[in-house]
C-alpha positions in Angstrom: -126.3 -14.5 -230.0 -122.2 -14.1 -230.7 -120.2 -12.2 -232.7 -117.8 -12.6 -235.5 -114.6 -10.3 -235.9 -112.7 -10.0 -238.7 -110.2 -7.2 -240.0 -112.6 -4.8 -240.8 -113.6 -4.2 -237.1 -110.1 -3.7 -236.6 -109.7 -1.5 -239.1 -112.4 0.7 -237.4 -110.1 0.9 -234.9 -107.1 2.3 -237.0 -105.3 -0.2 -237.4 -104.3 -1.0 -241.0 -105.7 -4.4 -242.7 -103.8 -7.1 -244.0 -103.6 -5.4 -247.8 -102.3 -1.8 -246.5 -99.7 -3.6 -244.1 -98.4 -5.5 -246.9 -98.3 -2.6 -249.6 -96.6 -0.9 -246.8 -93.6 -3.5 -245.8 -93.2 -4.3 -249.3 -92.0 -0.6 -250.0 -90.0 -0.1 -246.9 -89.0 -3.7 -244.9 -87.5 -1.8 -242.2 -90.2 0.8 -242.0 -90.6 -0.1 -238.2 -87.5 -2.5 -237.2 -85.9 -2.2 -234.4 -82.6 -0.3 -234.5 -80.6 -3.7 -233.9 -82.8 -5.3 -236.5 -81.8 -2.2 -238.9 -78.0 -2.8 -238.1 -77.9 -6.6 -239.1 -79.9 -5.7 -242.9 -78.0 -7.2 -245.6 -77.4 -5.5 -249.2 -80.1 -8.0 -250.8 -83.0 -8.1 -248.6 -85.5 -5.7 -250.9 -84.7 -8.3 -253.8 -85.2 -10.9 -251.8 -88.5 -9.6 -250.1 -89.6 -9.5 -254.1 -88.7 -12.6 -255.0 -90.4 -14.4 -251.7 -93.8 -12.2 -252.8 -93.5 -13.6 -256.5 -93.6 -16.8 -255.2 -96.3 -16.2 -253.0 -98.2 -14.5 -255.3 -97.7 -17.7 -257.4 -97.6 -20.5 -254.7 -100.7 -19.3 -253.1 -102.4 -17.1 -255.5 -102.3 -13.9 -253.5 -99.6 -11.5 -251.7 -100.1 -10.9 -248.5 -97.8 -10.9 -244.9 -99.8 -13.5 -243.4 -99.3 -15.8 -246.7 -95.2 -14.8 -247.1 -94.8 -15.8 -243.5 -96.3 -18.9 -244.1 -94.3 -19.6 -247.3 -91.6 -18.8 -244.8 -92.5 -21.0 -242.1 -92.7 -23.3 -244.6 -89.6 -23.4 -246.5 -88.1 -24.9 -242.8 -89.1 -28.4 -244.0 -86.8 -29.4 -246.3 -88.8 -31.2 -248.6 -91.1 -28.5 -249.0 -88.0 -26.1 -249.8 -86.8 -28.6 -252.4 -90.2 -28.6 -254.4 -90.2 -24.8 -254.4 -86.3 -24.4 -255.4 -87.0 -26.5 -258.2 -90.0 -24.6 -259.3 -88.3 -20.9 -258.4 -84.7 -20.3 -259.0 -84.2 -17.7 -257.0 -84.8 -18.9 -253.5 -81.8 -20.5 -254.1 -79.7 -17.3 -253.1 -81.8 -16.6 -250.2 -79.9 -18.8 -247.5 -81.5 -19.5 -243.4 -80.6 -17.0 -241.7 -81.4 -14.4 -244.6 -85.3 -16.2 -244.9 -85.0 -16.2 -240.5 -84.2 -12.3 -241.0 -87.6 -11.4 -243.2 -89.6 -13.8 -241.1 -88.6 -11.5 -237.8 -89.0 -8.5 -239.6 -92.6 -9.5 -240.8 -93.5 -10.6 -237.7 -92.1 -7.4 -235.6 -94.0 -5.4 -238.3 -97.9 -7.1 -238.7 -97.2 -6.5 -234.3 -96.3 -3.0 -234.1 -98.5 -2.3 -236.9 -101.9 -4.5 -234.2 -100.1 -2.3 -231.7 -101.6 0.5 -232.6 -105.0 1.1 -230.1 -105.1 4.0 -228.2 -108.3 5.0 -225.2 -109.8 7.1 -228.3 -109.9 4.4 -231.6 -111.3 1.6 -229.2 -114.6 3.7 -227.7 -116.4 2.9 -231.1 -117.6 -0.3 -229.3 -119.0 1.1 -226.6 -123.0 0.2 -228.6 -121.8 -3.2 -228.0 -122.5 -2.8 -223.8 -126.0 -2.1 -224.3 -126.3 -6.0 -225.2 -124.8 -7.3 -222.2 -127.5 -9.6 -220.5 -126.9 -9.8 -216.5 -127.1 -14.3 -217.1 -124.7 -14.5 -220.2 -121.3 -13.8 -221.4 -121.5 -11.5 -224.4 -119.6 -14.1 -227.2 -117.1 -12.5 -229.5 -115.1 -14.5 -231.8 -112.5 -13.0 -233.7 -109.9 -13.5 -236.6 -107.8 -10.5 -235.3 -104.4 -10.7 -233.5 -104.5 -7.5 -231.7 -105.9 -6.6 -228.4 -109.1 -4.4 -229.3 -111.4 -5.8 -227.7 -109.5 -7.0 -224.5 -108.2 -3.2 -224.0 -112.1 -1.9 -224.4 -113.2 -4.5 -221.9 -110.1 -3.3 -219.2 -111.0 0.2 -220.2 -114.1 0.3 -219.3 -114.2 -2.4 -216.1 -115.9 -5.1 -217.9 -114.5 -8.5 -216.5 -113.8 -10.9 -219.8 -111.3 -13.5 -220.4 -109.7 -15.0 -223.6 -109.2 -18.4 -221.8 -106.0 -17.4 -220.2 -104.8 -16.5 -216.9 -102.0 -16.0 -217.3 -101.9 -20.1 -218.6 -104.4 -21.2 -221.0 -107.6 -23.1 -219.4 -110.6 -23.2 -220.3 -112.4 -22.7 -217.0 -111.1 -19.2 -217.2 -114.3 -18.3 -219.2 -116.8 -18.9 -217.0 -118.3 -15.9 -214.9 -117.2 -13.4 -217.3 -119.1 -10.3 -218.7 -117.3 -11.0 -221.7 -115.3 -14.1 -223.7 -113.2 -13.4 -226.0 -112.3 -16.5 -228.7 -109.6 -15.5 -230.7 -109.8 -18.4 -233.4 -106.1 -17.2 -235.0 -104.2 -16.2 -232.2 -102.8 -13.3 -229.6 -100.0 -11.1 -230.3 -100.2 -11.8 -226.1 -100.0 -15.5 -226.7 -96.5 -17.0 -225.9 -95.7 -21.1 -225.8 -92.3 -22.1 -224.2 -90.3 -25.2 -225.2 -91.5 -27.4 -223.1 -95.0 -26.7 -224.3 -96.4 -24.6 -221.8 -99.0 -21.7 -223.2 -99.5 -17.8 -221.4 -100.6 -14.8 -222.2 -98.4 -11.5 -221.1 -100.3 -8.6 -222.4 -97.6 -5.9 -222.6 -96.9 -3.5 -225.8 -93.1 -3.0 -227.3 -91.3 -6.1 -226.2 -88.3 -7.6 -227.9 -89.6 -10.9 -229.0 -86.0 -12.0 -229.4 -85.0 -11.4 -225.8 -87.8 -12.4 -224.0 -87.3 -15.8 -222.1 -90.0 -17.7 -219.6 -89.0 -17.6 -215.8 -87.5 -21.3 -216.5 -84.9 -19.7 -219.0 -86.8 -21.2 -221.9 -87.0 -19.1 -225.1 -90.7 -17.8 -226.0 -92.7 -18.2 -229.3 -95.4 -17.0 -230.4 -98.5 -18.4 -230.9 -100.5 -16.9 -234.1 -102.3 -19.4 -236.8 -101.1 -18.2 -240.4 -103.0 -18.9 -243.7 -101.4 -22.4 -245.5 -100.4 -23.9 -241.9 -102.9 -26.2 -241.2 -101.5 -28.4 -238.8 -100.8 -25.3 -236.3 -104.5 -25.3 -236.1 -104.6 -28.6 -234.8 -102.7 -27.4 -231.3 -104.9 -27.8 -228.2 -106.1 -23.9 -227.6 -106.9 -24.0 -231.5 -108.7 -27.2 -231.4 -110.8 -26.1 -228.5 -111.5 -22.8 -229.5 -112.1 -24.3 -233.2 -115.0 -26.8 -231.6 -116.2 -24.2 -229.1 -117.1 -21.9 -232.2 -119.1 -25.0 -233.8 -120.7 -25.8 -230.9 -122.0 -22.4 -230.3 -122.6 -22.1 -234.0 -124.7 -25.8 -234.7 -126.3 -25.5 -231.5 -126.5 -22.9 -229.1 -127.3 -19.7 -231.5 -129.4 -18.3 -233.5 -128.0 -15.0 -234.6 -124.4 -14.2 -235.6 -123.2 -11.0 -236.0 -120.7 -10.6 -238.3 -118.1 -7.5 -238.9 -115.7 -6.8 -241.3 -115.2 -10.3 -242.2 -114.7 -10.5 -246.0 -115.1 -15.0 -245.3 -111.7 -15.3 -246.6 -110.4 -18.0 -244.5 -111.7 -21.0 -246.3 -112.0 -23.2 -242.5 -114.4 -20.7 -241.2 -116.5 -20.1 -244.1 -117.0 -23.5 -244.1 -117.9 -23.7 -240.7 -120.0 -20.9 -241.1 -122.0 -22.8 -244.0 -122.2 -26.3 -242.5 -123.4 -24.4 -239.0 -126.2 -22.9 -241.4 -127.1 -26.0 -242.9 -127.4 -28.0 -239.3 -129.0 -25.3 -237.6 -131.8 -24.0 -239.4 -132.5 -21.5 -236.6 -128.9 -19.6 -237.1 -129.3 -16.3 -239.4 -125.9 -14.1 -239.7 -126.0 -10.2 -239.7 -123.1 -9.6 -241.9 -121.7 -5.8 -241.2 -119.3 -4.9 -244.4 -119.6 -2.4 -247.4 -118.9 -5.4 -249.5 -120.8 -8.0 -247.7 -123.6 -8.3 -250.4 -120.8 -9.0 -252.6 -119.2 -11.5 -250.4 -122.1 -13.1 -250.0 -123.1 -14.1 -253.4 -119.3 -14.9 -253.8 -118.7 -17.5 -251.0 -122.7 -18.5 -250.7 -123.8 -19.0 -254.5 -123.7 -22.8 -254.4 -125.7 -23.4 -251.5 -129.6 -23.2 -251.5 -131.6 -20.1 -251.5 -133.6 -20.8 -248.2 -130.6 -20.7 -246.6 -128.8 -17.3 -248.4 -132.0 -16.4 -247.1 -130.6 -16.7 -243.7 -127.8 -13.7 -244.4 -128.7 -11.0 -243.9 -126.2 -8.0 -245.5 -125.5 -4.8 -244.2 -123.1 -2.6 -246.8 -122.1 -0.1 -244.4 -118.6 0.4 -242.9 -118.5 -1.2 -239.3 -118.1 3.1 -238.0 -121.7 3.4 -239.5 -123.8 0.7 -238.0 -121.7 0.1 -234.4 -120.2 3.5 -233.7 -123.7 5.3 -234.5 -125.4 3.1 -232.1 -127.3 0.9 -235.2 -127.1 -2.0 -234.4 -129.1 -3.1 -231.4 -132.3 -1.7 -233.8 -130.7 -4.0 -237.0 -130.9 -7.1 -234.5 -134.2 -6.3 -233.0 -135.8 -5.9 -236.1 -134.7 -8.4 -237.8 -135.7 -10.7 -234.8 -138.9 -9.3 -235.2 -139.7 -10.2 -238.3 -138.3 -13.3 -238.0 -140.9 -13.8 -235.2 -143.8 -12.8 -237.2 -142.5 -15.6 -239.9 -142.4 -17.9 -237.3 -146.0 -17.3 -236.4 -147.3 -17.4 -240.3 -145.7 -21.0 -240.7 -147.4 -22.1 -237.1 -150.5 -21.0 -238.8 -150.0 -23.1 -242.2 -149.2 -25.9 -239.6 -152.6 -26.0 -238.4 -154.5 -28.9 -239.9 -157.9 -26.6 -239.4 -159.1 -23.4 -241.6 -155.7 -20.9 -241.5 -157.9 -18.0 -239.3 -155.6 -15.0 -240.0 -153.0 -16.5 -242.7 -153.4 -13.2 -245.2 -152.8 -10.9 -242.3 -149.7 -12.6 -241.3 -148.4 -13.3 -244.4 -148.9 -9.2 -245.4 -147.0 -8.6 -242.0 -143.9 -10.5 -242.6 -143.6 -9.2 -245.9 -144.0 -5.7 -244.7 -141.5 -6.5 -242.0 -138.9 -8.1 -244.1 -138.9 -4.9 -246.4 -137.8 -2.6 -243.9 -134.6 -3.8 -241.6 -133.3 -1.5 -239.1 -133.5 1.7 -238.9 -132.4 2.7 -242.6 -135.0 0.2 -243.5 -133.1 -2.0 -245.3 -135.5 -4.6 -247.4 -134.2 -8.2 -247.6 -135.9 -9.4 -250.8 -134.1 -13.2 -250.6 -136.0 -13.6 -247.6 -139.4 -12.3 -249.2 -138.7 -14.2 -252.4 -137.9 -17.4 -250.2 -141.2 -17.1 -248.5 -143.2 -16.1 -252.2 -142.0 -19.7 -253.6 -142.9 -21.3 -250.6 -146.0 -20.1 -250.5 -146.9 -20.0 -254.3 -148.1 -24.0 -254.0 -150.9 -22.5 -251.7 -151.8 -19.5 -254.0 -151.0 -17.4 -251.1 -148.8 -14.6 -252.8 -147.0 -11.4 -250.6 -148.1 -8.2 -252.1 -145.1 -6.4 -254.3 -145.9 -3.0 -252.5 
């Protein structure tokens, strides 16, 4: 079993998604800049913050900080900048240093904003001990730049590792209660010039002053939407195929929370591992995750929809309440009783106990954790499977 982070498990955590930092920055850019940053603002920075989130809005069909500091990132390469001046006028008034200005701003603001953790927002996690196994790791991969889950783990004495020490290395995983895979990045992730890649997991530094102990500048390293080749880095690549392997292979449940399967490289990964693995089932924790589901999922077949399994709760209801250790039990359950109906068909002899077992998993299926959630795709997979045989699960 692993987990799957996105923003919404943040978010349980206080810390502000993606669409409330950006509604925020847009109406105040220097809501949280440094007081050096505030003294080098220039009289057209709010117009120009507008006319770089009309252009992303355009360019990449949504306005967001992680999308404008990719259109930023970006408009370095020249021929990229050409294609948009000619498209957009008004980048042409927005010179290097001015585009270099809103990209440090951004970037100081999405980290103070991931800053924000305190002892208190974090303990909603604590559900999340009681399935630690004494063999194995507990797996958590997550989209998240903050440091949520590493500050629960060194809160409460759990050993874990997000491969580095303080250099990146993969070895760093092993003998951990808990890995951490952060598929887009650290705020605590730094590369220097020459290459080399640390983590330094400190709050309210200066990005802009700190240098490496070999005087070499330090840059982040975060993956943002639109930059693909980022991705193809060493740490990314790794932890890209480590969360494949895990996913094709080793697995068969993923928990997912507050993942709304917006990044179009994951969902796919998450829909190819379901098609190769036809043991893997996802858990999806979201108030919208129904929704999501038959948004990102409606062109694939229904046995494996089947496989999703949706939760429309906030993450507070199902992990801070202590739910779900009984959703994953129960659905395992089930699942186990399925198992044992299709071993059963399997049998070239008479099918002693098929109705039984068939009434079971129907009866299980229809009542999923402890708010008895029913999962009818399941049911209505196993009901046209079954129909060729004249074996039919009861509707009550």
């Amino acid at each position: 079993m692993l987990f799957l982070f996105g923003a919404g498990a943040s978010k349980a955590a206080q810390i502000p998604d993606i669409n409330e930092m950006t509604e925020r920055f847009l109406k105040d850019p220097l809501r949280l800049a440094d007081p050096d940053l505030k003294n080098k603002q220039y009289e057209a920075l709010k117009s120009d913050v507008e006319v770089m989130a009309q252009i992303t809005s355009n360019y990449y069909g949504r306005v967001d900080l992680e999308f404008l500091m990719s259109l930023i990132l970006q408009l370095r390469e020249s021929n990229f900048r050409d294609l948009v001046q000619y498209k957009y006028e008004g980048i042409k008034k927005i010179t290097k240093e001015h585009l270099e200005y809103i990209r440090v701003l951004i970037n100081e603001y999405i980290r103070k904003e991931c800053e924000k953790i305190d002892a208190y927002s974090m303990e909603f996690l604590w559900p999340l001990t009681g399935l630690l196994e004494d063999d194995k790791p507990l797996k958590v991969f997550t989209l998240n730049y903050d440091g949520l889950v590493e500050a629960f783990c060194e809160g409460n004495d759990l050993s874990f590792s997000d491969g580095f020490s303080p250099y990146w290395d993969p070895e760093n995983f092993n003998d951990k209660k808990v890995n951490i895979y952060k598929l887009h990045g650290s705020l605590y992730w730094f590369k220097t010039k020459s290459g080399k890649m640390l983590r330094i997991p400190v709050k309210g530094m200066n990005l802009n002053k700190m240098k490496h102990l070999t005087d070499e500048p330090l840059s982040e390293i975060m993956i943002y939407p639109a930059l693909q080749k980022n991705k193809h880095s060493q740490v990314y690549l790794w932890l890209h195929n480590k969360f494949l392997d895990e996913m094709k292979r080793e697995t068969d449940t993923c928990v997912i929370i507050g993942y709304s399967f917006r990044d179009e490289d994951v969902r796919n990964s998450i829909k190819d591992s379901l098609k190769v693995n036809k043991k893997l089932w996802l858990i999806v924790i979201s108030p919208n995750s129904s929704v999501n589901r038959n948004n990102f999922f409606n062109d694939q077949d229904q046995e494996l929809i089947s496989r999703i399994f949706c939760i429309d709760k906030t993450v507070q209801e199902v992990v801070r309440d202590r739910k779900i250790k009984k959703y994953i039990d129960s659905l395992r359950g089930a699942r186990k009783i399925e198992n044992e109906m299709w071993e059963i068909l399997a049998l070239e002899h008479e099918h002693i106990g098929l109705p039984g077992k068939v009434n079971q998993a129907a009866g299980e299926y229809k009542h999923i954790g402890p708010d008895s959630i029913p999962h009818e795709i399941r049911r209505q997979w196993i009901q046209n499977k079954l129909s060729q045989r004249k074996i039919n699960i009861p509707s009550g």
